[in-house]
N, C-alpha and C positions, 0 to 999 in steps of 0.2 A: 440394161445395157451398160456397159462397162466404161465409168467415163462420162458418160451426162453430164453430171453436175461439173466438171472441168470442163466440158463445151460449154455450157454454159454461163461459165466464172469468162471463160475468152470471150464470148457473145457481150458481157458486159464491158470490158474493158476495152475493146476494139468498137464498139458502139459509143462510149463516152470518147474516144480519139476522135472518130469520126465527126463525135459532134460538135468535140473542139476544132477539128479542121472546117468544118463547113462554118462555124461561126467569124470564122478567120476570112468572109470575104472580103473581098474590095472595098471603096468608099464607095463605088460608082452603083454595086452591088446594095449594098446599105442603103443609100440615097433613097433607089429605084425602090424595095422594098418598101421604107418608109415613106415613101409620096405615093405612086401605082400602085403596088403591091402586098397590100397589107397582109393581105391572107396567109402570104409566106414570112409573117414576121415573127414567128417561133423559130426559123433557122437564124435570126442573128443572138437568142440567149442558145448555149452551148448546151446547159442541160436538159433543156426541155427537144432540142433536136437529139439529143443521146439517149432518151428516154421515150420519143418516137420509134429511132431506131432501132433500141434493145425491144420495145414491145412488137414491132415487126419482127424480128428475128425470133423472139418466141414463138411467136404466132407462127412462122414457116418452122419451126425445132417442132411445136405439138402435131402439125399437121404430118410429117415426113417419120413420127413415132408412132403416130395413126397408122400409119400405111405402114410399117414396117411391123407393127404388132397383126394388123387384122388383113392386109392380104396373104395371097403366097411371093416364096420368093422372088421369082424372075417377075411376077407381075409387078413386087414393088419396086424392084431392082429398074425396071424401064418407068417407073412415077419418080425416082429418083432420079433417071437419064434426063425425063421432059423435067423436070423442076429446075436441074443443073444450066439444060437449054433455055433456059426460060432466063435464069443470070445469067448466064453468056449473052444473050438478045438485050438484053437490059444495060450490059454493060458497053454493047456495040454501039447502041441508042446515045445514052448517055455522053460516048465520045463521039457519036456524028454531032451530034446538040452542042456540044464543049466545042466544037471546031465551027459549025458553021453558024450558029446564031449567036445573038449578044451574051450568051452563057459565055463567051473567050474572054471576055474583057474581065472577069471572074481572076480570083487570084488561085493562084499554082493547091494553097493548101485546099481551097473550096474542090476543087476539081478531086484533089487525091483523098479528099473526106468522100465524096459519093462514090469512088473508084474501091475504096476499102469497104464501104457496103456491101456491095456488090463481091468484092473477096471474101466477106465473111459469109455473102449471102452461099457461096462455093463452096468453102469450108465445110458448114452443113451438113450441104448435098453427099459432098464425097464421104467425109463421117459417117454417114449411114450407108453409101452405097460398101463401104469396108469394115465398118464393126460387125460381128453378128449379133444376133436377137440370142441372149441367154433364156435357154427353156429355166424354168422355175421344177425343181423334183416336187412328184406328189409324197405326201407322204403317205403311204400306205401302201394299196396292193399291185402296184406295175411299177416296174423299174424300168430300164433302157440294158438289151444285154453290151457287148464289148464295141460290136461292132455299127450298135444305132441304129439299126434299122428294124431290127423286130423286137416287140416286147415282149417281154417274160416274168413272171409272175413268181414273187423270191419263194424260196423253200421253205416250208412250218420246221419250228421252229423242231427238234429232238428233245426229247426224255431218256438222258443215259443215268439214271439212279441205278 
């Protein structure tokens, strides 16, 4: 696929933003963490939540080049519709959470680090549902004629001595 490895160079550098946004909460944020909520105490060092997030995002990049090598099209074409809706719901989620629980009292950059997850988690999606799948030529005895659809089998080679 054409382009990978540059989704992937963004997947990192928009995952290490993110992680610096999210490490950017509140004091009040901090606090709670560090007294309640220990479990979530890898979101206050930066790299270690940017390094969550980039392996999430690999992990949804290997699964959606699964489906786009081993089904057919329109079936992967709607795994890439449900995966797309699936970060749209996530990100609906996220802003009900941001507005109606103590997630508000959170600071501006926390909220726009998990919002930008969630865009790259898009990003993605649409990447695959708009690149196509490069066929690989065999080499040997079938080619593809002009028009793609039927194969033909090249011509031996002439003896003009």
């Amino acid at each position: 696929m054409k382009g990978l490895s540059t989704l992937i160079a963004i997947q990192a550098l928009l995952s290490t933003i993110s992680g610096v946004l999210l490490s950017q909460m509140s004091f009040i944020g901090k606090v709670g963490i560090s007294v309640m909520y220990r479990e979530y105490g890898l979101f206050k060092i930066w790299w270690q939540t940017a390094t969550l997030l980039f392996v999430i995002q690999l992990a949804l990049l290997l699964v959606l080049w699964l489906v786009k090598r081993l089904l057919v099209r329109r079936l992967a074409f709607a795994v890439f519709l449900l995966f797309l809706l699936f970060g749209l719901v996530g990100a609906y989620f996220t802003y009900l959470d941001f507005t109606t629980t103590t997630h508000r009292v959170m600071k501006a950059n926390f909220h726009a680090g998990v919002y930008l997850f969630w865009g790259t988690w898009a990003l993605v999606c649409i990447y695959f549902m708009a690149v196509p799948l490069k066929k690989r030529q065999r080499s040997g005895a079938i080619t593809e004629s002009a028009e793609g659809d039927t194969p033909v089998a090249p011509l031996p080679p002439t003896d003009r001595s």
